[in-house]
C-alpha atoms as an extended CHARMM CRD file, in Angstrom:
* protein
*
       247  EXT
         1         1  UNK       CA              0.0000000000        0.0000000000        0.0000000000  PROA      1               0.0000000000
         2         2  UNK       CA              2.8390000000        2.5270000000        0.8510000000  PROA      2               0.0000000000
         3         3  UNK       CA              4.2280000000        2.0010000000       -2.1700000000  PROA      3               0.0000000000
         4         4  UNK       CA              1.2920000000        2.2510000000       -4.0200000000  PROA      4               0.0000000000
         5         5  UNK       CA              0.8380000000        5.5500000000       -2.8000000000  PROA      5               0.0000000000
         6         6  UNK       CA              4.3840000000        6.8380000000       -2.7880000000  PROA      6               0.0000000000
         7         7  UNK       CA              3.6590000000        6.2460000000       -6.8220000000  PROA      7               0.0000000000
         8         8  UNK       CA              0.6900000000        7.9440000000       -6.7100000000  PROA      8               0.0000000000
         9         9  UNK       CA              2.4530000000       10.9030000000       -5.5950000000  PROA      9               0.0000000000
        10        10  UNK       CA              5.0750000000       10.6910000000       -7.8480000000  PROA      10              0.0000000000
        11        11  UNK       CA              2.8140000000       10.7560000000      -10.6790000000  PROA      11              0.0000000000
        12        12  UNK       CA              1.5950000000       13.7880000000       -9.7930000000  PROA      12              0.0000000000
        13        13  UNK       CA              5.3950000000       15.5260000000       -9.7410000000  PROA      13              0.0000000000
        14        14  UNK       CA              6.2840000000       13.7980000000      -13.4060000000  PROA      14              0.0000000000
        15        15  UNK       CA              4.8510000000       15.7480000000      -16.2500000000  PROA      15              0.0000000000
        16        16  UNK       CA              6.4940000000       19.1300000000      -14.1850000000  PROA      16              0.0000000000
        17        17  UNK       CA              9.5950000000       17.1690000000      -13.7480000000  PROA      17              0.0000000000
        18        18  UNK       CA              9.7850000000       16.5050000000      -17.9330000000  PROA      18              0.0000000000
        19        19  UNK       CA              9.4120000000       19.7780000000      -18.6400000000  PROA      19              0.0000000000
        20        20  UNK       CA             11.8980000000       21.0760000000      -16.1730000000  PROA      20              0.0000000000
        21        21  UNK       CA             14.7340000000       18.9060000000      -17.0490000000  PROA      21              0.0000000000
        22        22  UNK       CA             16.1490000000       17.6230000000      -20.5270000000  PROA      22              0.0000000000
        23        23  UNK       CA             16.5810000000       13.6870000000      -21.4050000000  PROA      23              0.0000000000
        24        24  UNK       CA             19.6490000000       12.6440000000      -19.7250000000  PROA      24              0.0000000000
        25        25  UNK       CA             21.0950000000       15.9480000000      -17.9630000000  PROA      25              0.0000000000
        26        26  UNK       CA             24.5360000000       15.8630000000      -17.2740000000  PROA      26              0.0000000000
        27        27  UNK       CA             23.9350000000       19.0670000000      -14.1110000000  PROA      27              0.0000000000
        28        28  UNK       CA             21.7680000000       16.7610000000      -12.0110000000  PROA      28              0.0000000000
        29        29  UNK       CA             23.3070000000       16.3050000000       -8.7420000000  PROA      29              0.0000000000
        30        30  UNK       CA             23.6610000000       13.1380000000       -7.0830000000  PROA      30              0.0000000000
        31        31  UNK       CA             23.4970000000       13.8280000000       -3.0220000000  PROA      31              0.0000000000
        32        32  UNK       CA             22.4150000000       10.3240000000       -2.2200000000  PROA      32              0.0000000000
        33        33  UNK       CA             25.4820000000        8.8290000000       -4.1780000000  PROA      33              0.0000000000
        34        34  UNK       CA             28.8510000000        9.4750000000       -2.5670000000  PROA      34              0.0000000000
        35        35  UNK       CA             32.7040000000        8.4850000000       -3.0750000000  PROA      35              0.0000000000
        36        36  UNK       CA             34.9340000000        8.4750000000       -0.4140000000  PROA      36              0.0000000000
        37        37  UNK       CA             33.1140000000       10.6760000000        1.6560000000  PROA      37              0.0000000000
        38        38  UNK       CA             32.6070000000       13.1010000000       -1.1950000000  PROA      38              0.0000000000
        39        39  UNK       CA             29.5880000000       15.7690000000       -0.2000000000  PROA      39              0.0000000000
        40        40  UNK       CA             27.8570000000       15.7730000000       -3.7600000000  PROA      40              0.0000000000
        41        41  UNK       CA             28.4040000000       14.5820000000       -6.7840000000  PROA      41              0.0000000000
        42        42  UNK       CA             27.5000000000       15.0570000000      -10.6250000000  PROA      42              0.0000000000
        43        43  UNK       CA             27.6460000000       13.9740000000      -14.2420000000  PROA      43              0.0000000000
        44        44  UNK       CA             29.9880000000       15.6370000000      -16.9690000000  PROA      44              0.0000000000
        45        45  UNK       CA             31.5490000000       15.5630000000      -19.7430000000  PROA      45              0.0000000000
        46        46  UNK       CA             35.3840000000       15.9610000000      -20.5770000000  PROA      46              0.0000000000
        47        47  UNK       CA             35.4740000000       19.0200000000      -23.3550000000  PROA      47              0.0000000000
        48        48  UNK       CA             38.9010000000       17.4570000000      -24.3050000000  PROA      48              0.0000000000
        49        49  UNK       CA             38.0740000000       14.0240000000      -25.2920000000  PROA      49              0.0000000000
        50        50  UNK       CA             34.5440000000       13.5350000000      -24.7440000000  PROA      50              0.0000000000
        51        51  UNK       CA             34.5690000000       11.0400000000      -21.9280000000  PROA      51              0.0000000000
        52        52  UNK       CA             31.7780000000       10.8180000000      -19.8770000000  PROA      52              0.0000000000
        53        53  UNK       CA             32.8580000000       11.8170000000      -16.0370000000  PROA      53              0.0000000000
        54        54  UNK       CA             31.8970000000       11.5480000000      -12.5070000000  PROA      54              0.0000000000
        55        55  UNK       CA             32.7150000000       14.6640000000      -10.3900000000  PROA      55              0.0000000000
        56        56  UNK       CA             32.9730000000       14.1370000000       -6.4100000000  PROA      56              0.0000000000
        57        57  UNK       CA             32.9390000000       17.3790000000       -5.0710000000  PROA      57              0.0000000000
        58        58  UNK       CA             34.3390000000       17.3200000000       -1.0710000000  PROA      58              0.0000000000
        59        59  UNK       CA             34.0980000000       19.9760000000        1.6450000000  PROA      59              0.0000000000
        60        60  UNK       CA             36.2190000000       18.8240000000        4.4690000000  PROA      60              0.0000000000
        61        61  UNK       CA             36.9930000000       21.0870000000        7.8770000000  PROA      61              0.0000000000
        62        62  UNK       CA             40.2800000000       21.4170000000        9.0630000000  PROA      62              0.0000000000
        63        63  UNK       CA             39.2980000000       21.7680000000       12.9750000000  PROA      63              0.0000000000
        64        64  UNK       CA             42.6440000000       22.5530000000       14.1880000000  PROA      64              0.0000000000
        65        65  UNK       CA             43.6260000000       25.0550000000       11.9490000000  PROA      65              0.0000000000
        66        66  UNK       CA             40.0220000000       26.3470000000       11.5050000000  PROA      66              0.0000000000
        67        67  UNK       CA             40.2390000000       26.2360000000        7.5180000000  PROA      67              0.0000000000
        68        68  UNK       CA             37.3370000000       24.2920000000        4.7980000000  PROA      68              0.0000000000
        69        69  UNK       CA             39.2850000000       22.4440000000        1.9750000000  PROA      69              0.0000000000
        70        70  UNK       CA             37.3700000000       22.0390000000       -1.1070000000  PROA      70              0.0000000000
        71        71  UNK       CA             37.9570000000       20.0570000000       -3.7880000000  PROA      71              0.0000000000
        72        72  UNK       CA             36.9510000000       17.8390000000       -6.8430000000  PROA      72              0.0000000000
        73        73  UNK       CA             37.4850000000       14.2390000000       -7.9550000000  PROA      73              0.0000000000
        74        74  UNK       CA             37.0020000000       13.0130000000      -11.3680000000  PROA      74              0.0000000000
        75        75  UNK       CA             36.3280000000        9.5260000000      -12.0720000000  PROA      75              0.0000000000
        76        76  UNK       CA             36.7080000000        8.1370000000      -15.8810000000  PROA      76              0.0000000000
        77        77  UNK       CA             33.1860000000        6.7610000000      -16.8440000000  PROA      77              0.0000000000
        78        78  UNK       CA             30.0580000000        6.4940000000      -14.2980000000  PROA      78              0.0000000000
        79        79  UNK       CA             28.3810000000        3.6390000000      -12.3450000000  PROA      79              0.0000000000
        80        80  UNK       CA             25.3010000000        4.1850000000      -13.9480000000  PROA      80              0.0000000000
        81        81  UNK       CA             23.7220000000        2.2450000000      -16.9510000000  PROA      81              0.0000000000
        82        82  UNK       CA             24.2440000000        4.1320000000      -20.4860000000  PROA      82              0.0000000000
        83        83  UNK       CA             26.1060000000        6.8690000000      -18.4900000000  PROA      83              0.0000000000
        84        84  UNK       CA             23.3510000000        8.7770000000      -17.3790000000  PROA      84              0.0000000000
        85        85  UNK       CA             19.5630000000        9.8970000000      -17.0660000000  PROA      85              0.0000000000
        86        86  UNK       CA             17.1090000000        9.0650000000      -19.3260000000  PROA      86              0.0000000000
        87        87  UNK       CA             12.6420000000        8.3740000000      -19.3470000000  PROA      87              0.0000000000
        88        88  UNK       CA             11.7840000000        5.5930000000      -18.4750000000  PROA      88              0.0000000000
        89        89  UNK       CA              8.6200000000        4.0750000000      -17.0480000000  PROA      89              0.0000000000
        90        90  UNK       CA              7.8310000000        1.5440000000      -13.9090000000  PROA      90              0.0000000000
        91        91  UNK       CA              4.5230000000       -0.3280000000      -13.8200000000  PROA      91              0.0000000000
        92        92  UNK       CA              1.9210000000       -0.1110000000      -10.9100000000  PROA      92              0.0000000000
        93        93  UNK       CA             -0.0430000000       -2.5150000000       -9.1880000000  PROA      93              0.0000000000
        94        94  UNK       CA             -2.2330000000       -1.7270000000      -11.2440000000  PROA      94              0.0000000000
        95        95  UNK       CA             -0.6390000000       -2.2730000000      -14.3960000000  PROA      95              0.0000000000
        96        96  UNK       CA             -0.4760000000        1.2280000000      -15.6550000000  PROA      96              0.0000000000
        97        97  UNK       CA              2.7470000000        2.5010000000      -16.0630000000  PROA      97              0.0000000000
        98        98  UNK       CA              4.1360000000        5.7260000000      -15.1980000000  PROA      98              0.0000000000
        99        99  UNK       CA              7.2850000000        7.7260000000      -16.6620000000  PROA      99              0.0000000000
       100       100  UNK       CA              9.9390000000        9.3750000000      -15.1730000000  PROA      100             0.0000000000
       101       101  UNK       CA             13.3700000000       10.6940000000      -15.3970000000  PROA      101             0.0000000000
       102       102  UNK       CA             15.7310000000        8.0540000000      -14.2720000000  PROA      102             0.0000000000
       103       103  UNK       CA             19.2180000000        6.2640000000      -13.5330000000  PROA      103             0.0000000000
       104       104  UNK       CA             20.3690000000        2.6190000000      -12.7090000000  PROA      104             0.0000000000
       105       105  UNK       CA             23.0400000000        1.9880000000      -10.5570000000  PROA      105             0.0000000000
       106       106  UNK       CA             25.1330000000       -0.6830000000      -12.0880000000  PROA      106             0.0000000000
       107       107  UNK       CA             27.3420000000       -1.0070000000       -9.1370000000  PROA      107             0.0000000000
       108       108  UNK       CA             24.7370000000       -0.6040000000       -6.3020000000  PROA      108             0.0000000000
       109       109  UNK       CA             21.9770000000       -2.6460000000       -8.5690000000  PROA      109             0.0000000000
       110       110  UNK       CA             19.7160000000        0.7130000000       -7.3800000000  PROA      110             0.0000000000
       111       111  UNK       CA             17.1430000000        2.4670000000       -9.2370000000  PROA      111             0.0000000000
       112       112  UNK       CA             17.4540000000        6.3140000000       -8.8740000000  PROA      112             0.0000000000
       113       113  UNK       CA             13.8930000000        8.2150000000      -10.0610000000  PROA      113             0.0000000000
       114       114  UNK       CA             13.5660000000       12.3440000000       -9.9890000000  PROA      114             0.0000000000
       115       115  UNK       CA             10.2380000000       13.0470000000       -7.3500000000  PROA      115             0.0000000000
       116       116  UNK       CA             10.9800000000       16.9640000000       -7.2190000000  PROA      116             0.0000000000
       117       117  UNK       CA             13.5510000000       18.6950000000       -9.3250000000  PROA      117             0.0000000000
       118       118  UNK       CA             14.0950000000       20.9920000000       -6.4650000000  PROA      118             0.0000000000
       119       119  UNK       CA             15.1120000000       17.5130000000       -4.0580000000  PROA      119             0.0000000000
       120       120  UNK       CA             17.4990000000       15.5700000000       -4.2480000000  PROA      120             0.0000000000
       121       121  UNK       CA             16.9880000000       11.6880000000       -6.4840000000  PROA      121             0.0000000000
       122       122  UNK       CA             14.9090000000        9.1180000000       -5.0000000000  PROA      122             0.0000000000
       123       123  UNK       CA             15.5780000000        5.3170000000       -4.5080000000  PROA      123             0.0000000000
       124       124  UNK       CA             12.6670000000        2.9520000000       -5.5530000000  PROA      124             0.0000000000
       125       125  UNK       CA             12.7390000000       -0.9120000000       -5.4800000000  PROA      125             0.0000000000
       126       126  UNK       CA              9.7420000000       -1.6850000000       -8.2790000000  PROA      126             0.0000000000
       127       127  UNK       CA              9.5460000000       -5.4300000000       -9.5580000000  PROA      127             0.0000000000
       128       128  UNK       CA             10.2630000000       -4.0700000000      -13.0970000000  PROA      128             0.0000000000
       129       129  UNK       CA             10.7620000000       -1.0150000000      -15.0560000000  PROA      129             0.0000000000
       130       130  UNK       CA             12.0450000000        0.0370000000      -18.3560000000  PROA      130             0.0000000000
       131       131  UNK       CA             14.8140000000        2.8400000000      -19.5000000000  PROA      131             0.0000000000
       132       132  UNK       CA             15.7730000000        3.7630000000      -23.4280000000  PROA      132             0.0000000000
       133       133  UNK       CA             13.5800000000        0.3590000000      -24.1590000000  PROA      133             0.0000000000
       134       134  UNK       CA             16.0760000000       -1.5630000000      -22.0510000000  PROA      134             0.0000000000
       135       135  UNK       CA             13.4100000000       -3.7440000000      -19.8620000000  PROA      135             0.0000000000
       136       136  UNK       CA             14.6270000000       -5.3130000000      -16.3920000000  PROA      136             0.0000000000
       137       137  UNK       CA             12.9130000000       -6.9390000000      -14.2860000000  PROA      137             0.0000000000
       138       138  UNK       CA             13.5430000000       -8.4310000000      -10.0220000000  PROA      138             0.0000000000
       139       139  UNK       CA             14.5900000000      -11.8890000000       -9.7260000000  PROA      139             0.0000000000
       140       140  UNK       CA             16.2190000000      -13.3150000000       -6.8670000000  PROA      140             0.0000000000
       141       141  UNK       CA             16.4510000000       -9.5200000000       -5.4180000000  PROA      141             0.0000000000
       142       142  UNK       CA             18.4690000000       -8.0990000000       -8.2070000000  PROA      142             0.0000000000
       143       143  UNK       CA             17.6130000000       -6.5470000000      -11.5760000000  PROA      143             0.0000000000
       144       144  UNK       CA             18.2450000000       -8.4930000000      -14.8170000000  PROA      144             0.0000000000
       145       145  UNK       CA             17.6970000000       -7.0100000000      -18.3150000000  PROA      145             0.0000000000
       146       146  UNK       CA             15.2830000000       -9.4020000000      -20.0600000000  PROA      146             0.0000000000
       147       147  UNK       CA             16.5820000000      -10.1300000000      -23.7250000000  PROA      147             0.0000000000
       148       148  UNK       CA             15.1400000000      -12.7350000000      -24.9480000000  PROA      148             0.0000000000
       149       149  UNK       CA             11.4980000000      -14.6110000000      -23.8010000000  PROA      149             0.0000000000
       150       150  UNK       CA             11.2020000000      -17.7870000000      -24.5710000000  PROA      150             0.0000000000
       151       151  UNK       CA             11.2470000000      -22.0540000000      -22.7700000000  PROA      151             0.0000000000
       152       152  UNK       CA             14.9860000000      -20.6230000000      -21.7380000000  PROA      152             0.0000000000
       153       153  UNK       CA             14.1930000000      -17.1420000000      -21.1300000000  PROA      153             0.0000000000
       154       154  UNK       CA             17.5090000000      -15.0710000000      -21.5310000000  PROA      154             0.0000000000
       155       155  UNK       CA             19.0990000000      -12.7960000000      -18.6840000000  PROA      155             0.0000000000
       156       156  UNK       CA             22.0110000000       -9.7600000000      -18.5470000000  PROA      156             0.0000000000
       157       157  UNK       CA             23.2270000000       -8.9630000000      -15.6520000000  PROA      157             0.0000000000
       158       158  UNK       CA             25.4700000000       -5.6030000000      -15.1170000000  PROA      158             0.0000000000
       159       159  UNK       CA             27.7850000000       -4.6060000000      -12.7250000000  PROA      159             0.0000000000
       160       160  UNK       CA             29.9370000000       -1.9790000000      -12.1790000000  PROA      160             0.0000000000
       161       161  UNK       CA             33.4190000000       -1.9390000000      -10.2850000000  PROA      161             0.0000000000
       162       162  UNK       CA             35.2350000000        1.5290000000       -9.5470000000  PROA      162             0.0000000000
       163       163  UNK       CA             39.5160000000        1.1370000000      -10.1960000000  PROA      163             0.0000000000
       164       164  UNK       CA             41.0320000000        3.5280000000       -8.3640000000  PROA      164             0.0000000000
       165       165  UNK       CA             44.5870000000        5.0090000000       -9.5090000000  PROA      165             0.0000000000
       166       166  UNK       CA             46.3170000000        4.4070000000       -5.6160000000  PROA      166             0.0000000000
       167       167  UNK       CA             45.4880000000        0.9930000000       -6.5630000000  PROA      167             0.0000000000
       168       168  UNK       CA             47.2010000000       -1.4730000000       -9.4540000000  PROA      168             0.0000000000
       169       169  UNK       CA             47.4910000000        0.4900000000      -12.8410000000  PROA      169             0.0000000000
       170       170  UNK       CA             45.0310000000       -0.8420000000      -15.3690000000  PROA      170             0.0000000000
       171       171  UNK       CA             46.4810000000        0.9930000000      -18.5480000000  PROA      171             0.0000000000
       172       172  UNK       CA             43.2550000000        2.8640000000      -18.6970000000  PROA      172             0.0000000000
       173       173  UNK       CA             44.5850000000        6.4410000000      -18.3470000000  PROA      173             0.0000000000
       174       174  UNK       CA             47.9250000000        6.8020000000      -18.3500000000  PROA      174             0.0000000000
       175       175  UNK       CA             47.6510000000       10.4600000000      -18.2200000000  PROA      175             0.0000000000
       176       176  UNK       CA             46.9850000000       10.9690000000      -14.5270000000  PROA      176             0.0000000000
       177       177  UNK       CA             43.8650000000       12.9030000000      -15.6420000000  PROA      177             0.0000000000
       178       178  UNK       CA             41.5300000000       11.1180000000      -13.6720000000  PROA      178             0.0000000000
       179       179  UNK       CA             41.1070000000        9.2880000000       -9.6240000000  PROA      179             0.0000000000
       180       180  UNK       CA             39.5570000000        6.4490000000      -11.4300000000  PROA      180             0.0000000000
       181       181  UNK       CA             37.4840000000        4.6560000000      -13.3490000000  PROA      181             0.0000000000
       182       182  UNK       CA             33.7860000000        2.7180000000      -13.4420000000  PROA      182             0.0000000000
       183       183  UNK       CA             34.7700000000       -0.0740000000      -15.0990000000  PROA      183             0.0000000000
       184       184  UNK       CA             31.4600000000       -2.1620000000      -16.4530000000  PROA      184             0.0000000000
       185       185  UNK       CA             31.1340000000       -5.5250000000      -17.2330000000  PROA      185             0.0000000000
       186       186  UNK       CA             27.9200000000       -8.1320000000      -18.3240000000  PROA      186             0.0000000000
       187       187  UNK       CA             27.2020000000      -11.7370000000      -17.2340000000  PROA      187             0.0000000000
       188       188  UNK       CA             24.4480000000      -13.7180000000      -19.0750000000  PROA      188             0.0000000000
       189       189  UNK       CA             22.3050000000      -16.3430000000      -17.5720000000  PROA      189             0.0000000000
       190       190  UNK       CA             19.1640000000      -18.1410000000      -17.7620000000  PROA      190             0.0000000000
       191       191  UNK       CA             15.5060000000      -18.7160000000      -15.9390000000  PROA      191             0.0000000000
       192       192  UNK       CA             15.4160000000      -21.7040000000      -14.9800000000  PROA      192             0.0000000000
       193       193  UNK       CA             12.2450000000      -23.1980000000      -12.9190000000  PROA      193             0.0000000000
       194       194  UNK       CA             12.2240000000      -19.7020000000      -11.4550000000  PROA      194             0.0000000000
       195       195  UNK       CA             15.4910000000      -19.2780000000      -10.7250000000  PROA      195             0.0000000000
       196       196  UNK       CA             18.6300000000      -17.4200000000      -11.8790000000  PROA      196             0.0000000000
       197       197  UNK       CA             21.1030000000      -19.9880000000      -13.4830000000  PROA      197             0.0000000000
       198       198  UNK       CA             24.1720000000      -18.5580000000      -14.4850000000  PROA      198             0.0000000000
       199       199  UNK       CA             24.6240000000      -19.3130000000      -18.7510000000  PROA      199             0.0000000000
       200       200  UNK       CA             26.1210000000      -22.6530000000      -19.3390000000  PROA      200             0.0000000000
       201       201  UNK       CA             29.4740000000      -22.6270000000      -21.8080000000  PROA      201             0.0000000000
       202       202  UNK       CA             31.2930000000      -25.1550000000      -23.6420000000  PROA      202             0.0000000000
       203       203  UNK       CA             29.6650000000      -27.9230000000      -24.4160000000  PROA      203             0.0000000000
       204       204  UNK       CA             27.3620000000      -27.8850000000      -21.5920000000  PROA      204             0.0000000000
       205       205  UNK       CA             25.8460000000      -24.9660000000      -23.2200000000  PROA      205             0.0000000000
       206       206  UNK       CA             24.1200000000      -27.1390000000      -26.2460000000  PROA      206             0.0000000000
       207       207  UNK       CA             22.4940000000      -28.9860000000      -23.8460000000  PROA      207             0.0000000000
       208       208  UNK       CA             19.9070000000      -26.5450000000      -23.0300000000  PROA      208             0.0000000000
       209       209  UNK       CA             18.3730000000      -27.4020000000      -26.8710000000  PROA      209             0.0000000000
       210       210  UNK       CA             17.9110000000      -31.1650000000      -25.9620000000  PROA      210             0.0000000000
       211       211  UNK       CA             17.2870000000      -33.3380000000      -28.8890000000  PROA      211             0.0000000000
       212       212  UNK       CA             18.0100000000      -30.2570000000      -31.2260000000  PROA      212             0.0000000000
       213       213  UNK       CA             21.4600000000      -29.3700000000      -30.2420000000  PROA      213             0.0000000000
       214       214  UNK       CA             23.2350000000      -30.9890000000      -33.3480000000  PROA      214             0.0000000000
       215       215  UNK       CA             21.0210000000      -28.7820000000      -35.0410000000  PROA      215             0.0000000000
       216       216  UNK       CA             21.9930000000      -25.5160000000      -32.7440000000  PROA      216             0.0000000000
       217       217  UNK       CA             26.1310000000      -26.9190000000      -33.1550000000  PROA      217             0.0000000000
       218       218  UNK       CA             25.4690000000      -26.0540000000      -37.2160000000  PROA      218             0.0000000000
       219       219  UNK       CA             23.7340000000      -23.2490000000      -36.9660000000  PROA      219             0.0000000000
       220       220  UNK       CA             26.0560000000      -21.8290000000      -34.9620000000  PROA      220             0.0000000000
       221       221  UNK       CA             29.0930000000      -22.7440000000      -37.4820000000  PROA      221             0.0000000000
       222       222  UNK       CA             27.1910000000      -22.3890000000      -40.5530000000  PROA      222             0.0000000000
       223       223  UNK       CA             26.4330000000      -18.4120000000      -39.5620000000  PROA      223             0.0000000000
       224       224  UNK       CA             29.7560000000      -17.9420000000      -37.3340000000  PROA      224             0.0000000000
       225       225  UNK       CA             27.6790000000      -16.7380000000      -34.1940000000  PROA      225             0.0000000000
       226       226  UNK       CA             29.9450000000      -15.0440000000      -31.1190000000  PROA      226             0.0000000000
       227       227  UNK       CA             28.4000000000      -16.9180000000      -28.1360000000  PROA      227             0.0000000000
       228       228  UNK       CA             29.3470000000      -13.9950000000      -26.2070000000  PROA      228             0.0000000000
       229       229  UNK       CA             28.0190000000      -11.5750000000      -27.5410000000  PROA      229             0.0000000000
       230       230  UNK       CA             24.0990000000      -10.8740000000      -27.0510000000  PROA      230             0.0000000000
       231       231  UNK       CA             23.1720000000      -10.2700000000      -30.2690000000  PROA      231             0.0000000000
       232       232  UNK       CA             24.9170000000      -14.2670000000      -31.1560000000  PROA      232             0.0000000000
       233       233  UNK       CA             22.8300000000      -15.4810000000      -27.9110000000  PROA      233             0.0000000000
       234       234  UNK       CA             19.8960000000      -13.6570000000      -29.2700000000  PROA      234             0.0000000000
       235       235  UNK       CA             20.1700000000      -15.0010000000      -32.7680000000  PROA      235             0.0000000000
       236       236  UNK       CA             20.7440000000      -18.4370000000      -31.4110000000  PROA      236             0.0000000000
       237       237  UNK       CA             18.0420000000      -18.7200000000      -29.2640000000  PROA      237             0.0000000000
       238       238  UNK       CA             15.5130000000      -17.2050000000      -31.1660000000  PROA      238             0.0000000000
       239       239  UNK       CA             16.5280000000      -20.0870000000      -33.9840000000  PROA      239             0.0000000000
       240       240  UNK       CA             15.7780000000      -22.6050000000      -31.2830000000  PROA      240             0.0000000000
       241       241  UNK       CA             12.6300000000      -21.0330000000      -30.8420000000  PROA      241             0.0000000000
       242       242  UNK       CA             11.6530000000      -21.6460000000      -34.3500000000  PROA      242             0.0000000000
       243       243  UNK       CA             12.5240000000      -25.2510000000      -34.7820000000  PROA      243             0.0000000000
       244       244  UNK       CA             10.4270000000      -26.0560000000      -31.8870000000  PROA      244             0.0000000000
       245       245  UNK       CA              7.5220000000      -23.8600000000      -32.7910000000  PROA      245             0.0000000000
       246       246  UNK       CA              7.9050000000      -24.1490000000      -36.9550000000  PROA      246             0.0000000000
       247       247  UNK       CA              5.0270000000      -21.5340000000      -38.6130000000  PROA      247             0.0000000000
């Protein structure tokens, strides 16, 4: 019921909130998402090169000297799916489904809506929603993107891990220019019964098809399909899907 209602009210905030605020604003501030005990923190872009940034702004006290420090981090990349806001809608209990401005957290697995353009972002846990047609849904208390429906319905799973430069160097900026780096990553798997099975590989992979994975072996060599990519998953699966449902 309570959150029910908190969508109610956020319906009522969403039409002002599009036409306050562009499709994927780099200026939003993010209060609720921190670094290191940064004090706010935004979106931006690098005019040199045209990364995509994270600023962590900090404003620390300096008790014995009685002097503020402030400064700014900036982190190569961001933690949050297709690097930034964009519409997107979440369904009801109802079934109707509402838009709003929003981010997902790939490294907290968070969703991050806009309730007053005047506050600061919102955290919402709704069994499903969809962002730039991208649709993910709760299993197991995470969010999967759904790419493919079928017996073996298809998962991606995204995650998000922040390099720092104090630690190991990754070869990713070898300019100093930058604390960091979000570096993201992708994991397929499978519903199975219910549950989240992580994507078998090798040959254990063919077995999913049952009596049709001969078939699946030369498809997969006649059309040279990447089985890690999702578009070669996609392709493969949805060929599956027509031998055992021919038209």
């Amino acid at each position: 019921m309570k959150f029910s209602l908190t969508l109610t009210l956020l319906l009522l905030f969403s039409n002002q909130i599009f036409g306050q605020i562009t499709n994927n604003n780099y200026d939003y501030f993010f209060r609720k998402i921190q670094i290191a005990g940064s004090s706010d923190s935004k979106i931006g872009v690098n005019k040199n090169n045209g990364d995509t940034t994270f600023q962590a702004y900090y404003n620390s006290r300096d008790v014995v000297n009685n002097t503020e420090q402030e400064f700014t981090k900036t982190y190569k990349g961001t933690p949050f799916f297709l690097n930034g806001w964009y519409k997107g809608k979440i369904s009801t209990e109802s079934g109707k489904d509402i838009e709003f401005l929003m981010a997902f957290n790939t490294q907290k697995n968070e969703l991050y809506i806009v309730e007053d353009i005047k506050n600061d972002a919102i955290t919402i846990k709704p069994a499903a929603f969809t962002i730039m047609g991208h649709h993910f849904s709760k299993f197991e208390n995470a969010y999967y993107e759904i790419i493919h429906i079928s017996k073996n319905t298809l998962l991606k799973e995204y995650a998000c891990v922040l390099h720092s430069s104090n630690t190991e160097k990754t070869g990713y900026d070898s300019s100093g220019e930058y604390e960091g780096e979000f570096v993201k990553s992708s994991k397929f798997f499978i519903l199975k019964d219910e549950s989240v099975v992580k994507l078998p590989r090798g040959k254990n992979f063919f077995n999913l098809f049952g009596d049709k994975k001969l078939l699946i072996e030369q498809f997969i060599k006649n059309n040279k399909i990447n089985l890690k990519t999702e578009n070669g998953l996609v392709s493969t699966f949805k060929y599956y899907d027509s031998l055992e449902n021919p038209q």
